[in-house]
VOLUM-436648 format. One record per atom (N, C-alpha, C): residue number from 1; residue in three letters; x negated, y, z. Coordinates in steps of 0.1 Angstrom, whole numbers, always signed. Example, Ala and Ser with C-alpha at 12.3 -4.5 7.8 and 13.67 -1.06 7.14 Angstrom:
// residues 2
@seq = 1 | type = ALA | east = -132 | north = -57 | up = +78 $
@seq = 1 | type = ALA | east = -123 | north = -45 | up = +78 $
@seq = 1 | type = ALA | east = -132 | north = -33 | up = +78 $
@seq = 2 | type = SER | east = -128 | north = -22 | up = +71 $
@seq = 2 | type = SER | east = -137 | north = -11 | up = +71 $
@seq = 2 | type = SER | east = -129 | north = +0 | up = +79 $
//
This chain:
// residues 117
@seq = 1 | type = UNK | east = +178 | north = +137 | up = -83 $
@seq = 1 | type = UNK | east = +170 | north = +129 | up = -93 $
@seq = 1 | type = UNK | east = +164 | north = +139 | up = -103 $
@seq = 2 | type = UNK | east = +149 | north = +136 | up = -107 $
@seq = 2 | type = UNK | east = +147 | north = +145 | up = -118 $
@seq = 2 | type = UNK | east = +151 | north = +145 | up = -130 $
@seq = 3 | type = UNK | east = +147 | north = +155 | up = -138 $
@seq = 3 | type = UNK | east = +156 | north = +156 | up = -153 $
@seq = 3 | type = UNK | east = +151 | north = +146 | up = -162 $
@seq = 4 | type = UNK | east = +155 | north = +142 | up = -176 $
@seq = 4 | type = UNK | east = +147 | north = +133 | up = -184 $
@seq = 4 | type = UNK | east = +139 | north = +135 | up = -190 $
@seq = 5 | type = UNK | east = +130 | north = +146 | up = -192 $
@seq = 5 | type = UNK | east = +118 | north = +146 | up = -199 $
@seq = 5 | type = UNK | east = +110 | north = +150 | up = -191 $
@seq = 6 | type = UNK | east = +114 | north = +148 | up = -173 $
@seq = 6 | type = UNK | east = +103 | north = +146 | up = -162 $
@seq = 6 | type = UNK | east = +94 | north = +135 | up = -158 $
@seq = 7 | type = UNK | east = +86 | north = +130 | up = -162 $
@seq = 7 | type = UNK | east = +78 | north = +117 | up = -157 $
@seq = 7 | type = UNK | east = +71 | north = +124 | up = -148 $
@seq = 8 | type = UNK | east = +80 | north = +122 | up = -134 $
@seq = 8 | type = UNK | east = +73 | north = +130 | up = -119 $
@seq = 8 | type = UNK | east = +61 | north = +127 | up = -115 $
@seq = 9 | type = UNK | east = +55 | north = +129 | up = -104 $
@seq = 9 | type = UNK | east = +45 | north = +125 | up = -96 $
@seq = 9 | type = UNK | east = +51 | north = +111 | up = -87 $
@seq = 10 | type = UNK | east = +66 | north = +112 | up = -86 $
@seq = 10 | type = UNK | east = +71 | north = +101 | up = -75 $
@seq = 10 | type = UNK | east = +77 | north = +92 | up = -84 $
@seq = 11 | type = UNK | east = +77 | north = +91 | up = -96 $
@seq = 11 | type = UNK | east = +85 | north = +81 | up = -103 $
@seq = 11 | type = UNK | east = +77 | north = +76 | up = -119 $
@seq = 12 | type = UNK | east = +77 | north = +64 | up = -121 $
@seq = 12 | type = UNK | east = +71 | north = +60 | up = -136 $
@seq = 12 | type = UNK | east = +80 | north = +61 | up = -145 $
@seq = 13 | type = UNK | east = +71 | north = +60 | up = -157 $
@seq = 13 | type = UNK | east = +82 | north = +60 | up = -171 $
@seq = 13 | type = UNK | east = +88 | north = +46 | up = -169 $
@seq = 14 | type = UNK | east = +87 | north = +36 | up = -161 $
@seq = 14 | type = UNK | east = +96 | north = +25 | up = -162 $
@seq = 14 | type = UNK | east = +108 | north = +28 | up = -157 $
@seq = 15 | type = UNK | east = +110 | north = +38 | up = -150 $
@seq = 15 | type = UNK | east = +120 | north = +41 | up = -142 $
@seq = 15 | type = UNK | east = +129 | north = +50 | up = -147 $
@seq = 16 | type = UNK | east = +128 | north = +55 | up = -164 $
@seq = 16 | type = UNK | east = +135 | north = +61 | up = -171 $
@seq = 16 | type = UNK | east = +143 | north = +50 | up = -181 $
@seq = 17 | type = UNK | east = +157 | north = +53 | up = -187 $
@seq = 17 | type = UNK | east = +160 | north = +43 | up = -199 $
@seq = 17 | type = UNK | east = +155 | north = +53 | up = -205 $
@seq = 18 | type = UNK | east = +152 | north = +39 | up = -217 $
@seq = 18 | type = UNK | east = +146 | north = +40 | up = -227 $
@seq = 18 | type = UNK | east = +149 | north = +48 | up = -235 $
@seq = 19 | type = UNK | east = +162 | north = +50 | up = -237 $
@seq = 19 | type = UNK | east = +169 | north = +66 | up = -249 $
@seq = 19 | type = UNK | east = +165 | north = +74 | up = -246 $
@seq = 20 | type = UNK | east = +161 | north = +80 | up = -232 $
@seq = 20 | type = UNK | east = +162 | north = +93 | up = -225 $
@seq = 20 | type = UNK | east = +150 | north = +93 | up = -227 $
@seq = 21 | type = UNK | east = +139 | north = +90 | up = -235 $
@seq = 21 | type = UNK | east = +118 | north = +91 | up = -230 $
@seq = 21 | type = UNK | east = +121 | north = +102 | up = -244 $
@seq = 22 | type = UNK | east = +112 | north = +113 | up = -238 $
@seq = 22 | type = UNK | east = +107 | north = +119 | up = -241 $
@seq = 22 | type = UNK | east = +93 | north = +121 | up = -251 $
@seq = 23 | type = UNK | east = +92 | north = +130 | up = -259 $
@seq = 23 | type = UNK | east = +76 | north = +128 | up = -265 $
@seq = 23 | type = UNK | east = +68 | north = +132 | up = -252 $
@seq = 24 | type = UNK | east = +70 | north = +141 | up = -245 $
@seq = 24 | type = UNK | east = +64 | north = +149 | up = -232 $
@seq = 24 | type = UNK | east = +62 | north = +138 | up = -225 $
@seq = 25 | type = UNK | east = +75 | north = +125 | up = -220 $
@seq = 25 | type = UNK | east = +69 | north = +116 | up = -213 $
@seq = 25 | type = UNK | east = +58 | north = +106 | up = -214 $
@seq = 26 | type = UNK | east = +62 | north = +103 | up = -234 $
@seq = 26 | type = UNK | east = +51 | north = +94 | up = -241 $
@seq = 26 | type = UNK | east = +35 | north = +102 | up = -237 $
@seq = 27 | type = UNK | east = +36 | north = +114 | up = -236 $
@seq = 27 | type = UNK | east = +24 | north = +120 | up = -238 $
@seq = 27 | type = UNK | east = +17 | north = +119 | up = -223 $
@seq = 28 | type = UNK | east = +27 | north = +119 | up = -210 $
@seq = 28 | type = UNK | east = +22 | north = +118 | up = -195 $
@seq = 28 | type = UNK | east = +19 | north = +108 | up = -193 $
@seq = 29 | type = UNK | east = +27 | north = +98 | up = -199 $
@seq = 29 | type = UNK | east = +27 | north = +83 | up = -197 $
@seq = 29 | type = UNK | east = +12 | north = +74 | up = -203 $
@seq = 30 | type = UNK | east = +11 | north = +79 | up = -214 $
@seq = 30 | type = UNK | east = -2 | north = +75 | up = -222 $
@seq = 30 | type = UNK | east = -12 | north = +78 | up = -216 $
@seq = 31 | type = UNK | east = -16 | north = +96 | up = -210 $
@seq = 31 | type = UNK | east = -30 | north = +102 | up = -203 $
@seq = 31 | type = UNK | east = -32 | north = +94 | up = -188 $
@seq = 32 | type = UNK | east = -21 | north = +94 | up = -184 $
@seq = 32 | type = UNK | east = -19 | north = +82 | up = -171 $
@seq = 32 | type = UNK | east = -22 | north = +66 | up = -172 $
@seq = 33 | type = UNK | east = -19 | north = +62 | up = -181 $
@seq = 33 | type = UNK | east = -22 | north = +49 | up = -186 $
@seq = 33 | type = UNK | east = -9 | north = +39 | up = -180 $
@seq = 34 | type = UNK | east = +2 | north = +47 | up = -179 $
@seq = 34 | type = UNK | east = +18 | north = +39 | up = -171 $
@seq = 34 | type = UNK | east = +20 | north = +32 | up = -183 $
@seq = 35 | type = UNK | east = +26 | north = +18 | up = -179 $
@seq = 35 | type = UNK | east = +36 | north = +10 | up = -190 $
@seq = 35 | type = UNK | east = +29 | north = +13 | up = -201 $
@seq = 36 | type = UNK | east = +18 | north = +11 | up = -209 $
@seq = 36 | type = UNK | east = +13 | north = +11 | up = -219 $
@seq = 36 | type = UNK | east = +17 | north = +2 | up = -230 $
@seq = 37 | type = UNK | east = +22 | north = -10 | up = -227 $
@seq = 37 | type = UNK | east = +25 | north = -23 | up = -233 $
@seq = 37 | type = UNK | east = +44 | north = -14 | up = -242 $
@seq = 38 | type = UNK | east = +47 | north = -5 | up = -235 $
@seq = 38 | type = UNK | east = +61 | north = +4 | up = -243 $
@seq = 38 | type = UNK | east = +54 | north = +18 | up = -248 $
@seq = 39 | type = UNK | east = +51 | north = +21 | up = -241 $
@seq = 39 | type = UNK | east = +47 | north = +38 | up = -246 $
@seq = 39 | type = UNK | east = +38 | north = +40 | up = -256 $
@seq = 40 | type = UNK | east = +31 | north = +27 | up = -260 $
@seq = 40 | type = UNK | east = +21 | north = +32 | up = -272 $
@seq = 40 | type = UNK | east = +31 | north = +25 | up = -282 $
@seq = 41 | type = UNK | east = +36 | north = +12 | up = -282 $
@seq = 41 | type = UNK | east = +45 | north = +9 | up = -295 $
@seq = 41 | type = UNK | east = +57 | north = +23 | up = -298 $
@seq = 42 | type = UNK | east = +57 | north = +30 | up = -290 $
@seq = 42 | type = UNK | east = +73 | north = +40 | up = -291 $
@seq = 42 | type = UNK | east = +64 | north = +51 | up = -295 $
@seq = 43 | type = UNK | east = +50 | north = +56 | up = -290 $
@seq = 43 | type = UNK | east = +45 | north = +69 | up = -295 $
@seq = 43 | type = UNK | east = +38 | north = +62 | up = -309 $
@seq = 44 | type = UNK | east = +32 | north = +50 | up = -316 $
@seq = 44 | type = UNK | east = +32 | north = +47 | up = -327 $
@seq = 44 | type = UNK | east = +42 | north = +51 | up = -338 $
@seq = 45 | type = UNK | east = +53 | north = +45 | up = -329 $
@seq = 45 | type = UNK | east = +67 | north = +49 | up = -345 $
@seq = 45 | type = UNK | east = +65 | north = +62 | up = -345 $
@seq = 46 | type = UNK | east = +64 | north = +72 | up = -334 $
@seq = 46 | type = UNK | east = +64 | north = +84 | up = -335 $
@seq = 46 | type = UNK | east = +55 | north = +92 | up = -347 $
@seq = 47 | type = UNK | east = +43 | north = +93 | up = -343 $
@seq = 47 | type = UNK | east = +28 | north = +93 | up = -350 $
@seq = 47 | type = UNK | east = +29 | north = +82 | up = -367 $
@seq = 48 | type = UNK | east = +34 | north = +73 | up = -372 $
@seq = 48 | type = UNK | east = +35 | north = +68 | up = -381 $
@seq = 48 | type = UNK | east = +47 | north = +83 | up = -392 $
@seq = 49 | type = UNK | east = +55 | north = +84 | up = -381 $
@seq = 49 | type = UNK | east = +64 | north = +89 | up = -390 $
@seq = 49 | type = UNK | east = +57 | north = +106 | up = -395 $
@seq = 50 | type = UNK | east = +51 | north = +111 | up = -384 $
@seq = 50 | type = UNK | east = +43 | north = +126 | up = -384 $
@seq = 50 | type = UNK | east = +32 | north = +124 | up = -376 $
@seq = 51 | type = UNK | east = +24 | north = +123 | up = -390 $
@seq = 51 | type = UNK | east = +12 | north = +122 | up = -380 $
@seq = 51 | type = UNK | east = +5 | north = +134 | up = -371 $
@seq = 52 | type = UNK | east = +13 | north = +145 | up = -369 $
@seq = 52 | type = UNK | east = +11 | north = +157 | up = -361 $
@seq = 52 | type = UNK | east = +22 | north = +160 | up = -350 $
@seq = 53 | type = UNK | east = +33 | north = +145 | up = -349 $
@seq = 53 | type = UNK | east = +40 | north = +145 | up = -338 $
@seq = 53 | type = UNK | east = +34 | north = +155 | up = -325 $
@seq = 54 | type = UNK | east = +40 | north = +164 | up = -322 $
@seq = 54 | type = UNK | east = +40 | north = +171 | up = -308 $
@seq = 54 | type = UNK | east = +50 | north = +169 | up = -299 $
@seq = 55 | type = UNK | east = +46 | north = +170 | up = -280 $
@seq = 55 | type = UNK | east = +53 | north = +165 | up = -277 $
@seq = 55 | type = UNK | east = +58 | north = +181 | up = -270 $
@seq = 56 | type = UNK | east = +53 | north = +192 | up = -274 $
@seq = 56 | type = UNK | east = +48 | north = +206 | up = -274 $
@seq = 56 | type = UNK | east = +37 | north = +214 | up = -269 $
@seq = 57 | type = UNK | east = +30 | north = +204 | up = -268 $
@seq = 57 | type = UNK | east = +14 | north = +211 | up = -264 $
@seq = 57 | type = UNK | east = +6 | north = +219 | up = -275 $
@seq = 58 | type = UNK | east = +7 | north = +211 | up = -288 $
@seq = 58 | type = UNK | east = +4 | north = +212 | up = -299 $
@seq = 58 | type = UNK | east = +3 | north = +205 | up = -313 $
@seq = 59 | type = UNK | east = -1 | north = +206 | up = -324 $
@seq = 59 | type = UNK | east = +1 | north = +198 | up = -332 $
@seq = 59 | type = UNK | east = -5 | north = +182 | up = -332 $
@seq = 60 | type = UNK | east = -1 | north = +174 | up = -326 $
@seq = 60 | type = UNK | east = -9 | north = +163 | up = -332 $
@seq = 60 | type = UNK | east = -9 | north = +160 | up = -316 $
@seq = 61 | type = UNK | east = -5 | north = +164 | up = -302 $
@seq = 61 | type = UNK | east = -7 | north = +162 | up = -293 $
@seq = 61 | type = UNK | east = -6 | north = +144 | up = -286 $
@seq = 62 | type = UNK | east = +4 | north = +136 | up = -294 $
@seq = 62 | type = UNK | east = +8 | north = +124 | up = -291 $
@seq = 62 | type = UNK | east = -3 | north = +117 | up = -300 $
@seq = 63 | type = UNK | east = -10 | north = +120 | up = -313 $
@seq = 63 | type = UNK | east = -21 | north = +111 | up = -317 $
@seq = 63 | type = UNK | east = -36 | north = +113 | up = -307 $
@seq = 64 | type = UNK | east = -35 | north = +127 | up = -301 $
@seq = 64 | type = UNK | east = -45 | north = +127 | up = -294 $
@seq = 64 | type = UNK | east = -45 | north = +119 | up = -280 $
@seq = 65 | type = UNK | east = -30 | north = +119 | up = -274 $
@seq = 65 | type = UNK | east = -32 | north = +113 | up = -262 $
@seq = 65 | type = UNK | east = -31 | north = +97 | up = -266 $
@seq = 66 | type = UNK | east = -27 | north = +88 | up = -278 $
@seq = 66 | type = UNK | east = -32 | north = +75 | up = -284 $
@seq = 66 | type = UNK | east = -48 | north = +74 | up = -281 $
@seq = 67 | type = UNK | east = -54 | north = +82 | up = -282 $
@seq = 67 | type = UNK | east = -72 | north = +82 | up = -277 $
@seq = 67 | type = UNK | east = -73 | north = +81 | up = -265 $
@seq = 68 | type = UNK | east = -65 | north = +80 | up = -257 $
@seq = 68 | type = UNK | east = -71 | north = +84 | up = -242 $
@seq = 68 | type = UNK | east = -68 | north = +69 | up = -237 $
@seq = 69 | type = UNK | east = -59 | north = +61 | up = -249 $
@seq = 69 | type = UNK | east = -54 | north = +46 | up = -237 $
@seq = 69 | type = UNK | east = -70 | north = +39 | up = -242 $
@seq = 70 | type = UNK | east = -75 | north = +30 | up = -231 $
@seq = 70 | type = UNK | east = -86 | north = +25 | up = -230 $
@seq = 70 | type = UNK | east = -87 | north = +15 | up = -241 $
@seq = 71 | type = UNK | east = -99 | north = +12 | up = -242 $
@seq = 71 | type = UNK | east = -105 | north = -2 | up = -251 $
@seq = 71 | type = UNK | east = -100 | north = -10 | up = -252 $
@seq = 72 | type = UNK | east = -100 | north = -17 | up = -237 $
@seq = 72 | type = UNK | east = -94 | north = -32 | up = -234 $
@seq = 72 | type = UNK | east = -80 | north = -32 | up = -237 $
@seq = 73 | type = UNK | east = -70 | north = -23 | up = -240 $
@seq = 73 | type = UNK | east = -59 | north = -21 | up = -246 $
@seq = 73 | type = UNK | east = -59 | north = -25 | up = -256 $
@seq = 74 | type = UNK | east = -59 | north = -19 | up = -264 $
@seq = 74 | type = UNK | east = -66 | north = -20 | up = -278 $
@seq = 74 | type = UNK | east = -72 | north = -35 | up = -280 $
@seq = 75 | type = UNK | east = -77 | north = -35 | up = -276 $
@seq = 75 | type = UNK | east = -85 | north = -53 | up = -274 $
@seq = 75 | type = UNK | east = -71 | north = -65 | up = -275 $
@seq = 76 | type = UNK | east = -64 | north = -62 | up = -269 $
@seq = 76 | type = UNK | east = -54 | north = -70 | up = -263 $
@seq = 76 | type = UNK | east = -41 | north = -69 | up = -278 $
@seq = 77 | type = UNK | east = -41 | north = -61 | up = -284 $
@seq = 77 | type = UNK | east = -32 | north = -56 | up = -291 $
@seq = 77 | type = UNK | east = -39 | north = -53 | up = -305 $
@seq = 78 | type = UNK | east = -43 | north = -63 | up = -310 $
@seq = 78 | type = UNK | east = -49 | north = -61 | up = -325 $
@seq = 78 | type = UNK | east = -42 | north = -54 | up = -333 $
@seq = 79 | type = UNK | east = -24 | north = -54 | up = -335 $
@seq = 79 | type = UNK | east = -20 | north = -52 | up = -349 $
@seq = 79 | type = UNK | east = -18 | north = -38 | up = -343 $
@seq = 80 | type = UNK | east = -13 | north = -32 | up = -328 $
@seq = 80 | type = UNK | east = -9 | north = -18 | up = -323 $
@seq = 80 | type = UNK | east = -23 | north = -14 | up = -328 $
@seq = 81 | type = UNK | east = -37 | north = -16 | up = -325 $
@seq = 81 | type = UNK | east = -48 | north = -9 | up = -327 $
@seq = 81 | type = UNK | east = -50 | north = -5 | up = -346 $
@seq = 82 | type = UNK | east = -47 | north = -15 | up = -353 $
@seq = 82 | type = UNK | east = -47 | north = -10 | up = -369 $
@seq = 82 | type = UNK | east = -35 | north = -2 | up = -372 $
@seq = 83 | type = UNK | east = -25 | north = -1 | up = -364 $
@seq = 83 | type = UNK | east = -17 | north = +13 | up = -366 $
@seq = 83 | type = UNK | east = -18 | north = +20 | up = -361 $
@seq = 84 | type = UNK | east = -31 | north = +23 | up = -349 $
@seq = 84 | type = UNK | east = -32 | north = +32 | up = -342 $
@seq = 84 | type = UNK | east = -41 | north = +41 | up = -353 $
@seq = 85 | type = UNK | east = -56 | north = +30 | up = -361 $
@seq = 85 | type = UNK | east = -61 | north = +39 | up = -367 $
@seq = 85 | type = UNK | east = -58 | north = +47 | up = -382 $
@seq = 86 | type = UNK | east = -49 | north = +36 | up = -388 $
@seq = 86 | type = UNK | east = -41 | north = +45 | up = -397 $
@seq = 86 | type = UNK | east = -38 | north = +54 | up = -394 $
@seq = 87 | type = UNK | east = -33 | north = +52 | up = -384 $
@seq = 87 | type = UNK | east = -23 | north = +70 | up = -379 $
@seq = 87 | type = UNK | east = -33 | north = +79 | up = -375 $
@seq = 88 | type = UNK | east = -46 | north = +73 | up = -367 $
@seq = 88 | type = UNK | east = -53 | north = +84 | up = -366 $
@seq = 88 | type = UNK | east = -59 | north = +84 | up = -381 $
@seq = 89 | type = UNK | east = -59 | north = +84 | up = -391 $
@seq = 89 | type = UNK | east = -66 | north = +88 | up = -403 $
@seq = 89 | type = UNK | east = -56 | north = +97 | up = -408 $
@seq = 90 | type = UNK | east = -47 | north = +93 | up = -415 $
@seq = 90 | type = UNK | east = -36 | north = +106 | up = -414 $
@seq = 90 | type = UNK | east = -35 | north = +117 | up = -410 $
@seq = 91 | type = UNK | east = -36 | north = +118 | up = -395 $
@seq = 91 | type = UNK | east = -36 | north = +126 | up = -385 $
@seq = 91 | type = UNK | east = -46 | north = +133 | up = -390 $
@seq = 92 | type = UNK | east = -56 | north = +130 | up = -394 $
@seq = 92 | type = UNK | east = -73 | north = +141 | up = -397 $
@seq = 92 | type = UNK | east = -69 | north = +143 | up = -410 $
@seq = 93 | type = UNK | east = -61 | north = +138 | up = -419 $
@seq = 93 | type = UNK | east = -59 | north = +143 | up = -434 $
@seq = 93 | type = UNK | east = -46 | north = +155 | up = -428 $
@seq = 94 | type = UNK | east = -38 | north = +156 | up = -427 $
@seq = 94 | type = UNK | east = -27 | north = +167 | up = -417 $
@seq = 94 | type = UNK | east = -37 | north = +172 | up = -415 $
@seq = 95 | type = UNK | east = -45 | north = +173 | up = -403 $
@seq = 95 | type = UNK | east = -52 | north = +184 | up = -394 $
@seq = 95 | type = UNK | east = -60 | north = +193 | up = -408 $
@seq = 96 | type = UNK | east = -62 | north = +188 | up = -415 $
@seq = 96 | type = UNK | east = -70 | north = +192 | up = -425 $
@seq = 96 | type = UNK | east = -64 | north = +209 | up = -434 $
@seq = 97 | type = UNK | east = -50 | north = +212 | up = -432 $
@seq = 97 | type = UNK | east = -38 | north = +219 | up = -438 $
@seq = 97 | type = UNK | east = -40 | north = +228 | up = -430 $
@seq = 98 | type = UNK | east = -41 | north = +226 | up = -414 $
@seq = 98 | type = UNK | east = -40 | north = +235 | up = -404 $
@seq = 98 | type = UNK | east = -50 | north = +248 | up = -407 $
@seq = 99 | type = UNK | east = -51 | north = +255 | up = -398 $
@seq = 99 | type = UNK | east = -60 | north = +271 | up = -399 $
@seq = 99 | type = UNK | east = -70 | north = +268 | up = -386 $
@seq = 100 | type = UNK | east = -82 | north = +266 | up = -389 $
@seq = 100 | type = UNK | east = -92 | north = +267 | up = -382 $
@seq = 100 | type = UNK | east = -87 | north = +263 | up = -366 $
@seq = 101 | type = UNK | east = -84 | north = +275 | up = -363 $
@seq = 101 | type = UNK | east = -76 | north = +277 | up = -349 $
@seq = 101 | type = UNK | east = -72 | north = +267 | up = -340 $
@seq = 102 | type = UNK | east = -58 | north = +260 | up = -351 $
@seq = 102 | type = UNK | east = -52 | north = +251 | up = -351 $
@seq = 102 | type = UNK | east = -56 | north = +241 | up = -349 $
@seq = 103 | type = UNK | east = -69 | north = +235 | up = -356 $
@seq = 103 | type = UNK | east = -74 | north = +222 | up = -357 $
@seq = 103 | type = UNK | east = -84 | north = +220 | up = -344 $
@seq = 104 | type = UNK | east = -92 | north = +233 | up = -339 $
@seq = 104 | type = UNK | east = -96 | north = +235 | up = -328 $
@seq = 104 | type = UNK | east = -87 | north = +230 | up = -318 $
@seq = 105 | type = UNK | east = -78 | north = +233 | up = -316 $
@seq = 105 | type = UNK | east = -68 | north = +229 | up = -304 $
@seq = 105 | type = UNK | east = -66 | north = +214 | up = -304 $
@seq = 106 | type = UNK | east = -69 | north = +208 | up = -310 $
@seq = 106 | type = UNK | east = -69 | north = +189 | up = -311 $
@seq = 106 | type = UNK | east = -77 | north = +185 | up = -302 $
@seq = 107 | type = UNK | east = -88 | north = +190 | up = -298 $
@seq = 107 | type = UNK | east = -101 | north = +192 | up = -293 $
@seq = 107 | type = UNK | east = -98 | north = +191 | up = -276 $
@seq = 108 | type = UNK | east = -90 | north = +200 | up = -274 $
@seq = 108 | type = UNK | east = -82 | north = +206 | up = -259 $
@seq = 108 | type = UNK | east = -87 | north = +195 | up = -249 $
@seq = 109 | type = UNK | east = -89 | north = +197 | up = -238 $
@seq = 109 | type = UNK | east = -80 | north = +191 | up = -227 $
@seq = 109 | type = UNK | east = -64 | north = +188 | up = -229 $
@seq = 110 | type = UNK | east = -57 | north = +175 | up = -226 $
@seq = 110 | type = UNK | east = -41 | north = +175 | up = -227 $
@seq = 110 | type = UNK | east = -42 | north = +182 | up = -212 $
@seq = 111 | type = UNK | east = -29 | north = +189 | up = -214 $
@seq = 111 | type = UNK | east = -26 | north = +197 | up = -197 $
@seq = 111 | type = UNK | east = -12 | north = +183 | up = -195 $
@seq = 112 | type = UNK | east = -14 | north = +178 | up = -185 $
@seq = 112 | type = UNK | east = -4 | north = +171 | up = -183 $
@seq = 112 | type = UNK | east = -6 | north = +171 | up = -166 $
@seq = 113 | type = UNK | east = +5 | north = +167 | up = -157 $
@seq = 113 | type = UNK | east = +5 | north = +164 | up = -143 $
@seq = 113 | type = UNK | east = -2 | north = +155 | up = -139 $
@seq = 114 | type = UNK | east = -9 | north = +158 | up = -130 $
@seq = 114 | type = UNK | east = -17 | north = +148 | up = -120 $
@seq = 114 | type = UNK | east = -7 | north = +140 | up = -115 $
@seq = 115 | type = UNK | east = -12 | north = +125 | up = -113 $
@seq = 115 | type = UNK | east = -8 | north = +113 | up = -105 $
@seq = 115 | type = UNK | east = -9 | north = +119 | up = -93 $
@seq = 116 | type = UNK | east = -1 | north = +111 | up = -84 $
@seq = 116 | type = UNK | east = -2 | north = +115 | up = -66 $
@seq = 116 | type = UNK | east = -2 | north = +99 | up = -63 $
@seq = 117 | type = UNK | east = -7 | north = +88 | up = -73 $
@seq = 117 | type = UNK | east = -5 | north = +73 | up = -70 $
@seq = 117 | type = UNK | east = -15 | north = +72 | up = -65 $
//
């Protein structure tokens, strides 16, 4: 069986308990678009509490991968969507501290594992 901060190619984040999820998994789970209805309320508390949560990609890596879950999400989830944008306003006041470089790398591609679904 794989380790707990593996969200494999053969297995979803539903198929982890919930103590054991990782920010790494919030972050594969989100770019993938798996179980969204958990992973965006659990990477919110995350992101509310630091809005530069990393899950070690970089700084701010879990408010960036919050961008990648689609519209109709968001659509569906009014009050998750006004904490999503709080957090991302924060997030750009933080990124603001960072050194050029730093703030660049928000920008990135997320490197996360390809689906084999």
């Amino acid at each position: 069986m794989s380790g707990p901060s593996n969200v494999s190619r053969n297995a979803s984040i539903a198929d982890h308990p919930m103590a054991r999820i990782t920010p790494e998994d919030l972050l594969v789970a989100l770019v993938h678009g798996w179980c969204l209805s958990v992973v965006v309320p659990m990477t919110l508390d995350l992101v509310e509490d630091d809005p530069l949560a990393s899950s070690g990609q970089f700084a701010g890596d879990l408010i960036r991968a919050l961008m990648e879950v689609p519209g109709s999400y968001w659509g569906r989830h009014p009050r998750q969507y006004a904490r999503y944008r709080a957090a991302l306003r924060a997030s750009a006041l933080r990124r603001r501290e960072l050194s050029p470089e730093e703030r660049m790398t928000f920008w990135e591609p997320l490197a996360v594992p390809r689906s084999t679904r």
